[in-house]
C-alpha angles and dihedrals in degrees: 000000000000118000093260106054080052088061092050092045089057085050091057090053093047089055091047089051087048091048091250095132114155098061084041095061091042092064085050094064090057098050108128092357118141088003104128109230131128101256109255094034093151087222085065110039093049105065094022086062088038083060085049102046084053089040090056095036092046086054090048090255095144097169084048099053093048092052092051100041083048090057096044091047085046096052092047093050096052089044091051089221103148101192090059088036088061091039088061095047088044091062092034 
């Protein structure tokens, strides 16, 4: 995921929150789309599947929300990678 679809991502969160939630969810649905990476690189899926956890938290999905945040913690743990790791015990 590219900073700026981080950014966008963050925007979408912010809608949801303020009950905008169709463009919201439009913004979802694109969500790693077009970005060249071979599926499963580690430096896309994290924070791609961090922007989903908060998506899916922001709407009220809360199963949602805990799938996603279990993937993300699992994926920085087997990575190894600390600074996603905290980031996902800090939103669990």
């Amino acid at each position: 995921m590219t900073a700026a679809a981080a950014t966008l991502t963050q925007v979408a969160a912010v809608r949801l929150s303020l009950g905008a939630h169709e463009p919201a969810k439009r913004q979802k649905a694109g969500l790693g789309a077009g970005v060249p990476a071979e599926p499963g690189f580690v430096l896309h899926e994290l924070p791609l599947l961090r922007s989903r956890a908060l998506l899916a938290r922001n709407s009220g999905d809360m199963l949602g929300y805990q799938q996603f945040l279990a993937r993300f913690r699992e994926k920085a743990l087997a990575a190894d990678f600390e600074g996603y790791l905290a980031q996902a015990d800090a939103m669990a």
